[in-house]
DODRENNU-567113 format. One record per residue (C-alpha): residue number from 1; x, y, z. Coordinates in pm, 1 decimal, m for minus. Each point is the difference from the previous one (the first is absolute). Example, Ala and Ser with C-alpha at 12.3 -4.5 7.8 and 13.67 -1.06 7.14 Angstrom:
DODRENNU-567113
- 1|1230.0|m450.0|780.0;
- 2|137.0|344.0|m66.0;
end
This chain:
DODRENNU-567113
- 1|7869.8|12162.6|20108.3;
- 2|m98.9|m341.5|82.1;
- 3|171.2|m280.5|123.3;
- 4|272.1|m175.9|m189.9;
- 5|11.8|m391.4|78.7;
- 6|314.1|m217.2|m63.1;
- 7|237.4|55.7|m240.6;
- 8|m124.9|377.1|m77.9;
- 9|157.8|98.9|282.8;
- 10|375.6|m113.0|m135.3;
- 11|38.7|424.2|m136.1;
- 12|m61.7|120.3|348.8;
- 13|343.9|m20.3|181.4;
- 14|345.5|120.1|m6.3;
- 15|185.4|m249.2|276.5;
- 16|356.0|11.4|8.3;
- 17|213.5|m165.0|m233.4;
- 18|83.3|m330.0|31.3;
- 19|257.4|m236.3|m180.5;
- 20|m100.6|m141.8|m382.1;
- 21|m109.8|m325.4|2.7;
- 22|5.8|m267.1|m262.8;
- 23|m382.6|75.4|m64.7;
- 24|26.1|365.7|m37.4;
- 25|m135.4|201.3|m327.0;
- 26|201.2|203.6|m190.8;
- 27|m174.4|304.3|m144.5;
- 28|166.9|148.3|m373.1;
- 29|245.9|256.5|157.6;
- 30|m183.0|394.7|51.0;
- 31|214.9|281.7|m111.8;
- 32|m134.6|360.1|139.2;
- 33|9.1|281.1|m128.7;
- 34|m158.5|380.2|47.2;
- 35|m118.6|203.6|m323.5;
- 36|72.9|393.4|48.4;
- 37|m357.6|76.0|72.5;
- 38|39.1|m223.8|315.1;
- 39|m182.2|m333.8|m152.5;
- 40|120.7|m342.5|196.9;
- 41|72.2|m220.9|m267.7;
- 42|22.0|m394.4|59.6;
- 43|136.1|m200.8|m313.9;
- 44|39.8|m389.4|66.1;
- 45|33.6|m213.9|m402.9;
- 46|m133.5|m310.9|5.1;
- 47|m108.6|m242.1|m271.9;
- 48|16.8|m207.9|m210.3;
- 49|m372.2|146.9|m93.8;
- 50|m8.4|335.3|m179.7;
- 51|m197.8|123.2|236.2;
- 52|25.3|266.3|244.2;
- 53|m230.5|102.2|306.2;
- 54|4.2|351.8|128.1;
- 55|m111.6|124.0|313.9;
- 56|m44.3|359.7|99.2;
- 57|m40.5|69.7|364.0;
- 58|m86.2|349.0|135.6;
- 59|m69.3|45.2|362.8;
- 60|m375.4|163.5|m44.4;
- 61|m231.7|m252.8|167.0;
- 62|m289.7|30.9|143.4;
- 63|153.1|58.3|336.4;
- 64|78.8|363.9|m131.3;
- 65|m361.9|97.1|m97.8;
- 66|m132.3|348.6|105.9;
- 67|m254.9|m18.1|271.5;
- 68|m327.5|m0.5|m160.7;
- 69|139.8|m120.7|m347.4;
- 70|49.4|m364.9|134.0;
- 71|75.4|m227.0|m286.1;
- 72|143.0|280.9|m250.0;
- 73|340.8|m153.0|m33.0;
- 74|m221.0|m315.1|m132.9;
- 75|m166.4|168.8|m225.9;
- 76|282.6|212.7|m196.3;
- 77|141.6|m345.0|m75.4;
- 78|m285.1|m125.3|m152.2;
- 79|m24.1|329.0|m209.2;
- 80|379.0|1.8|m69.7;
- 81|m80.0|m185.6|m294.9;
- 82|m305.7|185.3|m115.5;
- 83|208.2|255.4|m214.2;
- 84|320.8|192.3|m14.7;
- 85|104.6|330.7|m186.8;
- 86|108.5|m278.3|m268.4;
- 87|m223.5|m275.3|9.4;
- 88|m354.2|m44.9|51.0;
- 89|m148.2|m261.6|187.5;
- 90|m52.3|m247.3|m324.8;
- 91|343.4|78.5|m143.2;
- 92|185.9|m119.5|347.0;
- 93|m202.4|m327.8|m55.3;
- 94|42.9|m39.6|m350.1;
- 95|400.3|66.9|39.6;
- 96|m0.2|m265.9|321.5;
- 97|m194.2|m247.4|m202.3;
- 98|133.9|7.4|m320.5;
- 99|368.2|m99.4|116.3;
- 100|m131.6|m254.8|237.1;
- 101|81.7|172.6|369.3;
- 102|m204.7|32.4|234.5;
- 103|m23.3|311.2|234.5;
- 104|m175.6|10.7|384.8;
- 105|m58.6|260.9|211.3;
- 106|m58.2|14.6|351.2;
- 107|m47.5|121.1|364.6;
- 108|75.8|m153.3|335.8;
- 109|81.3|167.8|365.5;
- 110|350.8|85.7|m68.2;
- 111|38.2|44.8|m361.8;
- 112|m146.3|68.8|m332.2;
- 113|170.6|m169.3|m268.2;
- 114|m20.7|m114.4|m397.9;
- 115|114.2|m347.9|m111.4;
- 116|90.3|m50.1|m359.6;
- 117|114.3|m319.0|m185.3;
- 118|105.2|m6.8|m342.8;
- 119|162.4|m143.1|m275.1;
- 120|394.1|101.7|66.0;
- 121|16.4|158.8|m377.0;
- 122|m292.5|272.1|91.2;
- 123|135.8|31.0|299.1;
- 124|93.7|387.0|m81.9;
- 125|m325.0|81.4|m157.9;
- 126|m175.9|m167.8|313.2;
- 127|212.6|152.9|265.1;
- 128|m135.2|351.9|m206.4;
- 129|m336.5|m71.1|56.0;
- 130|33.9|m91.6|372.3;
- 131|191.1|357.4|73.4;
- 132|m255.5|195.5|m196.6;
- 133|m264.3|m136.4|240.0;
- 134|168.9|152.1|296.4;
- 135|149.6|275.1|m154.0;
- 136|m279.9|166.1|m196.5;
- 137|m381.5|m154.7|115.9;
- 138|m219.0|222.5|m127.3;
- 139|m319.1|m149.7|221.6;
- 140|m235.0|66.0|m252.2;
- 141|m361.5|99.1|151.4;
- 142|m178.2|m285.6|m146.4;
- 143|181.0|m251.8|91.8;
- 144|32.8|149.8|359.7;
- 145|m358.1|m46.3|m37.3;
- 146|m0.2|m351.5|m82.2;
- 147|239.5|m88.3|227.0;
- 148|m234.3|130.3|271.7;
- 149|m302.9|m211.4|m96.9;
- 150|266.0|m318.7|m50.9;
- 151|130.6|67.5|344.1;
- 152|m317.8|30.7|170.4;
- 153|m170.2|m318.8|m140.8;
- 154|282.9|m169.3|151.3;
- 155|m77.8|153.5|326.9;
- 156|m340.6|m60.0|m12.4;
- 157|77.9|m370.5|m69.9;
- 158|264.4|m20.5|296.1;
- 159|m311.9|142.9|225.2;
- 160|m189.7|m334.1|m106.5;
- 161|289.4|m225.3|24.9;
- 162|13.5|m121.9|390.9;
- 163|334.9|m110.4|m47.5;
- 164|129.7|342.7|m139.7;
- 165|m209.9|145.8|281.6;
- 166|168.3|m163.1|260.3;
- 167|370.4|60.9|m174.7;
- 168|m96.1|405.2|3.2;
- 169|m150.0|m12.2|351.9;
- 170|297.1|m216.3|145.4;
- 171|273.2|242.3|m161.8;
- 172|m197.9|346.5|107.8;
- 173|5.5|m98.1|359.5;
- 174|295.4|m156.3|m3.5;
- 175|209.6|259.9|m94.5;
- 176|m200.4|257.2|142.1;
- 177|86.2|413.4|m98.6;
- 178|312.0|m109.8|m142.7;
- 179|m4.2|48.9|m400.7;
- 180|7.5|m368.5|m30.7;
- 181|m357.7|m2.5|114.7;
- 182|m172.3|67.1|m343.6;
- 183|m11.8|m249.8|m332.3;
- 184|196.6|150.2|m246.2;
- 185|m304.8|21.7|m186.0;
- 186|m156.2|255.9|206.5;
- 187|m361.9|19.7|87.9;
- 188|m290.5|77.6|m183.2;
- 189|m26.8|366.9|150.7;
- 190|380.1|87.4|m80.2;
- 191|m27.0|m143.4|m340.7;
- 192|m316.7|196.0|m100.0;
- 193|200.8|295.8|59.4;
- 194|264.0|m37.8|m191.7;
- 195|84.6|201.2|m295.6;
- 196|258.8|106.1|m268.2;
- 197|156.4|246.4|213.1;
- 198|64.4|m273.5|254.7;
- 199|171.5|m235.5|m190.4;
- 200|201.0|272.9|m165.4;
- 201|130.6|132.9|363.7;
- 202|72.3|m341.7|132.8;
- 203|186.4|m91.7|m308.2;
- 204|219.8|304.2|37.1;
- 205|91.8|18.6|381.7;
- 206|77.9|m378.3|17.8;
- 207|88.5|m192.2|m358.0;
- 208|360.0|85.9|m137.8;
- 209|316.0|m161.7|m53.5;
- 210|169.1|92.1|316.2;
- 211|m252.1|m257.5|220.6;
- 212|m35.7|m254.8|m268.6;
- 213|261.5|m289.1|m71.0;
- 214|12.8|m209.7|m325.1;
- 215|17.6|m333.8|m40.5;
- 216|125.8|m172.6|m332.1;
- 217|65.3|m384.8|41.0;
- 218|40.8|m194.3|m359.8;
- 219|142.5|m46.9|m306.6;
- 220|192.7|348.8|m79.2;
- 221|330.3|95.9|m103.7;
- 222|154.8|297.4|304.8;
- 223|73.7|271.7|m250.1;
- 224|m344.0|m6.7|m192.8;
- 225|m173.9|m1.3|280.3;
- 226|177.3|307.2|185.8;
- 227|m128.4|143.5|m349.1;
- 228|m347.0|m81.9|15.9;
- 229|m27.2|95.4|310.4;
- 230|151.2|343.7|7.2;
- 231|m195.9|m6.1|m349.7;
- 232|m320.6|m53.6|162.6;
- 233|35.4|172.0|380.6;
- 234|314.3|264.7|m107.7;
- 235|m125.4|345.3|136.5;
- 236|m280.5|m107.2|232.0;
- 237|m16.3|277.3|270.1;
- 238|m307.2|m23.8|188.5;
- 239|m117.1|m113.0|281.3;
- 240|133.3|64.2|413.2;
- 241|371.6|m115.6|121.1;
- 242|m122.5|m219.2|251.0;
- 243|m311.5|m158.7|91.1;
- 244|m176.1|23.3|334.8;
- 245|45.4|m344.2|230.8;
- 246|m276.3|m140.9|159.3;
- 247|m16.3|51.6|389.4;
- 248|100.0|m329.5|149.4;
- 249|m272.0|m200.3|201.1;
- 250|m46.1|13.6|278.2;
- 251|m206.7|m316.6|77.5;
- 252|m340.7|m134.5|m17.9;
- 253|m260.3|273.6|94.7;
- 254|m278.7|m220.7|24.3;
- 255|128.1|m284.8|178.6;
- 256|m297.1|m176.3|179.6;
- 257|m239.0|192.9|m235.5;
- 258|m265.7|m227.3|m173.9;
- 259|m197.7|89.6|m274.3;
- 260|m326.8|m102.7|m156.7;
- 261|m34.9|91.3|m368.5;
- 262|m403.3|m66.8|m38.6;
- 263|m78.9|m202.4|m314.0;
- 264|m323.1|m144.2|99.6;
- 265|m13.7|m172.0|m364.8;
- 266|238.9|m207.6|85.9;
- 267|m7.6|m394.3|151.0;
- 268|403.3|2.6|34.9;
- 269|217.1|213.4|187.9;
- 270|337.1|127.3|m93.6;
- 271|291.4|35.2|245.9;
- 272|250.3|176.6|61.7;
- 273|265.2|m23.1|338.1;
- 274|316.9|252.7|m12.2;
- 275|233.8|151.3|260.5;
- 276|349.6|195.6|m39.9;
- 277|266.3|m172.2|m278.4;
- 278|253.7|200.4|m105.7;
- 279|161.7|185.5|m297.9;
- 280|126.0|m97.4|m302.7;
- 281|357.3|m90.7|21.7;
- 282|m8.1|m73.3|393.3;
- 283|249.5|m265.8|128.9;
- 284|m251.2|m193.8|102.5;
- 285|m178.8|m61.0|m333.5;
- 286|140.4|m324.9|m99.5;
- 287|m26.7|m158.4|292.1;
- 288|m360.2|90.6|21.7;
- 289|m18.1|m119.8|m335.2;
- 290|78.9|m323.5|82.0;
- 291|m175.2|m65.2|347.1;
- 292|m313.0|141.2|m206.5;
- 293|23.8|m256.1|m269.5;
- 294|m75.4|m256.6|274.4;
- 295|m278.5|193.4|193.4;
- 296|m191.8|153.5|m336.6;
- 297|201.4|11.3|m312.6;
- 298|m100.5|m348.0|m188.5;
- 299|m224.8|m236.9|m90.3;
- 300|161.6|m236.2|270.8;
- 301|m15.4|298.1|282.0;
- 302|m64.0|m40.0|360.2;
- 303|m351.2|223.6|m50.1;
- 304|m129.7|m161.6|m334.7;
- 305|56.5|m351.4|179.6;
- 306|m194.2|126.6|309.9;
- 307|m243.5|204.5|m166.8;
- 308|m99.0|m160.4|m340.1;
- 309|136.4|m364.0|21.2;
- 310|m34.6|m79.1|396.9;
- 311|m359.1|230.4|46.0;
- 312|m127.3|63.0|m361.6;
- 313|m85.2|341.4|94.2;
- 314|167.5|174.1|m321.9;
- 315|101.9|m59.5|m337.1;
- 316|332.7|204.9|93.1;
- 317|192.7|193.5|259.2;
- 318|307.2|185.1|m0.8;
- 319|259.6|206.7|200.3;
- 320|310.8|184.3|m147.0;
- 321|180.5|356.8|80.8;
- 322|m81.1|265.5|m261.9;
- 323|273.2|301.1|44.5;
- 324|44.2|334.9|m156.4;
- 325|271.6|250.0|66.3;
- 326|m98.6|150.7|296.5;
- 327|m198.8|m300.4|178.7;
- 328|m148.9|m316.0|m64.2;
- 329|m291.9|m244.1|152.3;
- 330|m46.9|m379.5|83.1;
- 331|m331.0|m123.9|m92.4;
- 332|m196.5|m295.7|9.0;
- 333|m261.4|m11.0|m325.6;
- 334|m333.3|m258.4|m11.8;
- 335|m339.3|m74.5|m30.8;
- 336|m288.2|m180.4|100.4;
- 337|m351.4|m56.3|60.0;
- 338|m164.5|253.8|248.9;
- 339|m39.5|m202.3|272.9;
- 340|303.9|m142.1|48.5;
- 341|201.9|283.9|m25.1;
- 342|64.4|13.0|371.9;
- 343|154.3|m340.0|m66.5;
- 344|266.9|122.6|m272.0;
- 345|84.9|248.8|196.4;
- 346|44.8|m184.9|345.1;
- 347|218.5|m322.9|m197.2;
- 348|218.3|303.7|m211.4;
- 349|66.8|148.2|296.0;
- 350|31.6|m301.8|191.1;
- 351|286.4|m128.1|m246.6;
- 352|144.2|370.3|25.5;
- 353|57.9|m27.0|352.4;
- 354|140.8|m335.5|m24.8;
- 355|280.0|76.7|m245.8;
- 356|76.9|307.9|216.5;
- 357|62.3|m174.7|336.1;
- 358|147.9|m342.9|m198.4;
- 359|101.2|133.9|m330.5;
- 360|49.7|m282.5|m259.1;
- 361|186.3|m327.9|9.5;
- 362|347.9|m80.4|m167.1;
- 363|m246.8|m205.9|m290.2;
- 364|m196.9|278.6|m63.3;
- 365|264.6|214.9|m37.0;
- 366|212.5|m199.1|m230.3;
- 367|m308.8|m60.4|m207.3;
- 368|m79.0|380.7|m11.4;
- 369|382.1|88.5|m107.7;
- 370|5.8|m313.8|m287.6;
- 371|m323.4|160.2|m151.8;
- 372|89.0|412.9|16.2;
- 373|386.3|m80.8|m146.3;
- 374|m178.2|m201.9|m285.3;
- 375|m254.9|242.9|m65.1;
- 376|159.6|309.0|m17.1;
- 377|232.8|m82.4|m327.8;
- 378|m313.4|m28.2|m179.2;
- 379|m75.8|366.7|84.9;
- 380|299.2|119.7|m215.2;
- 381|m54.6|m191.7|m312.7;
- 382|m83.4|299.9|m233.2;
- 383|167.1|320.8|m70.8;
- 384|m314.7|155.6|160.7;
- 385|45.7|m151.0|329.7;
- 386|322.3|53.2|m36.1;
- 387|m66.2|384.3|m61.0;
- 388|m253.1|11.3|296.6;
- 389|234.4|m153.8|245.9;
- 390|288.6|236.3|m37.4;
- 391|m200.7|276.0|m33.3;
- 392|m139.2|m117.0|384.7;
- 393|327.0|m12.1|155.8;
- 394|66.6|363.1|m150.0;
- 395|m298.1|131.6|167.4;
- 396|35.1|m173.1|322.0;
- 397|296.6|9.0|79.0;
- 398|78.0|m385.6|m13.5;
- 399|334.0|m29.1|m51.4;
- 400|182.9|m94.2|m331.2;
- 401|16.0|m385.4|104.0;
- 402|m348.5|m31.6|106.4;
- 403|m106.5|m233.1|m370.3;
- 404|315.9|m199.4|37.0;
- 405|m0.1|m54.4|340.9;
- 406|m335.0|m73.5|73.4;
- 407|m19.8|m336.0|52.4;
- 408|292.1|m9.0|247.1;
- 409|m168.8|207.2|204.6;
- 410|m287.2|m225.5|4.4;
- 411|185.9|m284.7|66.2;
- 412|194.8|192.4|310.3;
- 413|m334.6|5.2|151.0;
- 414|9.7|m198.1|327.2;
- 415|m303.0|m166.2|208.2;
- 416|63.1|348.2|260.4;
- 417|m7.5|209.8|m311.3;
- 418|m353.3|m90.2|m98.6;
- 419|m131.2|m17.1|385.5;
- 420|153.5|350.8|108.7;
- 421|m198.9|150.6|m293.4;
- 422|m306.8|m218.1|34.9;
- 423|40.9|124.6|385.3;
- 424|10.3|400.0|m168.7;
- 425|m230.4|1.6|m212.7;
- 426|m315.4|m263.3|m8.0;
- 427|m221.3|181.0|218.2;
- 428|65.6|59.8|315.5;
- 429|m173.7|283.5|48.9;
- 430|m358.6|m39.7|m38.0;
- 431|m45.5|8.5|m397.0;
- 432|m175.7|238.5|m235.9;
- 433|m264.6|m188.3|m108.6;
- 434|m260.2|86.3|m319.6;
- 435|m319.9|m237.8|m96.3;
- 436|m237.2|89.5|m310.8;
- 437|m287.7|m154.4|m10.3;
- 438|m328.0|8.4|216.6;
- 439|81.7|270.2|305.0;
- 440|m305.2|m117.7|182.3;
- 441|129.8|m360.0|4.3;
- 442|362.2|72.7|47.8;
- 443|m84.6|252.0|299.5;
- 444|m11.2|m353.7|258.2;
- 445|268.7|m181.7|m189.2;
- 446|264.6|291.6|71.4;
- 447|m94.0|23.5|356.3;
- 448|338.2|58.2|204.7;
- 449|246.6|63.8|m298.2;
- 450|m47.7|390.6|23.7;
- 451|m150.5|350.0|m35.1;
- 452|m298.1|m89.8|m266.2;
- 453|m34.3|256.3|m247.4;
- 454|m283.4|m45.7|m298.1;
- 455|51.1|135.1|m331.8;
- 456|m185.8|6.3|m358.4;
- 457|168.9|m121.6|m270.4;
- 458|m57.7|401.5|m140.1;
- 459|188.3|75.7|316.0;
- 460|354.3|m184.4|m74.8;
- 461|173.8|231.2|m219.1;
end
């Protein structure tokens, strides 16, 4: 999990509701409902496009792989649409294509999910072909294979990407043995062992209706779509009653830690400075959001004007909170030549510490509020977003007025706000801090920042 800066950070809190304001969204109204086989259903119409965006949300991510099968919940969503006792592989394209939908699959931390938009008159025959995929995957052997070889290219292509590298390395340590630790793709020794069996046993202890929740936002009529989707889902009875929570973090285990990802190929270096942020939902989320827009989370930032305008040392910086449902991190992301990485680091820090024990001015903050309240309409322009964003205040808990009351709660954000958070959470501690690049050139530059701990790029898994 890396880093989100700005605006990306708007899903991650649940703060306590606050009176509507003139500038307040209004999301179509959400009617609930439960089918008998224990399936959360979320229906919200909205047009005036016949179109409708489904989103199917079952609490299987990563987070819950077996040790030793690291990156398995991945996988079986990338070969849920391989085949089911109904459809082969070709057919479920052909049937997505030829109506004009489009159908996604994927895998992060906390969830494994499949997004579907169609044309609101298929809608039925679509919302079919989505429940056969969780319902009956038959995980054929040859496309388990393929998936395998697909999966492992990508791998082998993070390993040469020093960006990627220092993404993986930054999130391992960071979260240390907490299941959060490992990329939801796995590595490249748990995905060579995966087979058949695997995918079939995951599939059964953790996909089924009673951990999964629905989304339908678009053009429908109530009635036919109560129909469609007992039509489609009616009778689904696998799967456990509950899924297993993450264990809450703790905190940073490797505080003060500093590692050196050897790349001796490489002229630039890539950066990476984290410490403790917190989980998603947390009170403190939107205020962080804002005080980070003015420290790292725009073009205009206190760290790109420092960094890249004042010094010229990068192209770009960044800082944001990235937060899942058991923790989160804050993280500063960069790059630059080899030899003045000791630089970046000193004038990122430097600006860290001077947000923390002055926080940000009454300009800056009125600036940073302005731009997140105008932004974050444009986030909610398509029944897809739309879909997404109510399916994240299901999962985490956010509270039924989070859309609508959003930008209230940004603009309730006060110049102590944005300094007692800056004061929490920019690195006081001494920070994590990971460099890929040349480790016989960086071992001088990180002289005094930590522990020093060399690793090959084979090494960060």
């Amino acid at each position: 999990m890396t880093a989100f800066p700005g605006i990306l950070m708007a899903f991650m809190t649940a703060a306590a509701p606050v009176r509507a304001a003139p500038m307040d969204l209004k999301l179509p109204a959400v009617e609930r409902s439960v089918t008998p086989e224990g399936l959360t259903v979320l229906s919200a119409p909205r047009g005036p496009l016949p179109l409708v965006s489904v989103r199917l949300v079952i609490k299987a991510g990563s987070a819950l792989d077996p040790a030793g099968k690291e990156g398995i919940a991945d996988f079986t969503a990338r070969l849920l649409r391989r085949g089911t006792k109904s459809l082969k592989a070709d057919a479920i394209d052909e049937a997505v294509e030829y109506v004009g939908a489009s159908l996604g699959l994927g895998c992060s931390e906390d969830a494994l999910f499949v997004a579907l938009t169609t044309p609101a008159e298929h809608l039925p025959d679509m919302l079919r072909v989505m429940a056969a995929l969780v319902r009956e995957p038959t995980f054929p052997e040859e496309e388990v294979a393929s998936a395998r070889t697909r999966v492992l290219a990508h791998l082998a292509t993070e390993q040469d990407d020093p960006a990627a590298l220092a993404d993986r390395a930054f999130n391992r340590a960071a979260w240390g043995n907490h299941p959060y630790a490992h990329s939801p793709l796995g590595t490249v020794r748990s995905v060579k062992g995966f087979s058949r069996a695997d995918l079939v046993k995951f599939h059964a202890e953790r996909v089924g209706p009673r951990v999964s929740t629905l989304v339908v936002v678009g053009q429908f009529e109530h009635d036919a779509l109560v129909k469609a989707v007992d039509a489609a889902f009616g009778g689904w009875r696998a799967g456990p009653d509950e899924a297993p929570v993450p264990p809450a973090f703790e905190g940073l285990p490797a505080a003060g830690r500093v590692i050196l990802v050897d790349k001796p190929d490489q002229t630039q270096v890539q950066v990476r400075l984290g410490g403790v942020g917190m989980r998603r939902g947390h009170p403190d989320a939107i205020p962080a959001t804002v005080m980070n827009t003015v420290l790292g989370g725009g073009f205009t930032s206190r760290l790109m004007t420092e960094i890249r305008v004042k010094r010229g040392l990068t192209y770009g910086v960044s800082s944001g909170f990235g937060g899942l449902k058991a923790g989160g991190h804050f993280e500063v992301s960069s790059f630059t030549k080899t030899e003045t990485a000791r630089e970046l680091i000193d004038v990122a820090l430097g600006e860290l510490a001077k947000a923390r024990e002055k926080g940000i001015s009454a300009k800056e903050l009125a600036t940073a509020r302005t731009y997140l309240s105008g932004l974050y309409p444009l986030r909610l322009e398509t029944n897809d977003a739309v879909a997404t964003s109510i399916s994240d205040v299901e999962f985490y808990g956010l509270g039924v007025d989070w859309v609508e009351n959003y930008r209230s709660r940004v603009a309730a954000v006060d110049v102590k706000a944005a300094a007692d958070v800056a004061r929490r959470y920019l690195l006081a501690k001494a920070p994590l801090v990971v460099l890929v690049g040349r480790a016989s050139e960086l071992k001088s530059a990180v002289k005094g920042l930590g522990k020093v701990e060399i690793l090959k790029a084979s090494e960060v898994e």
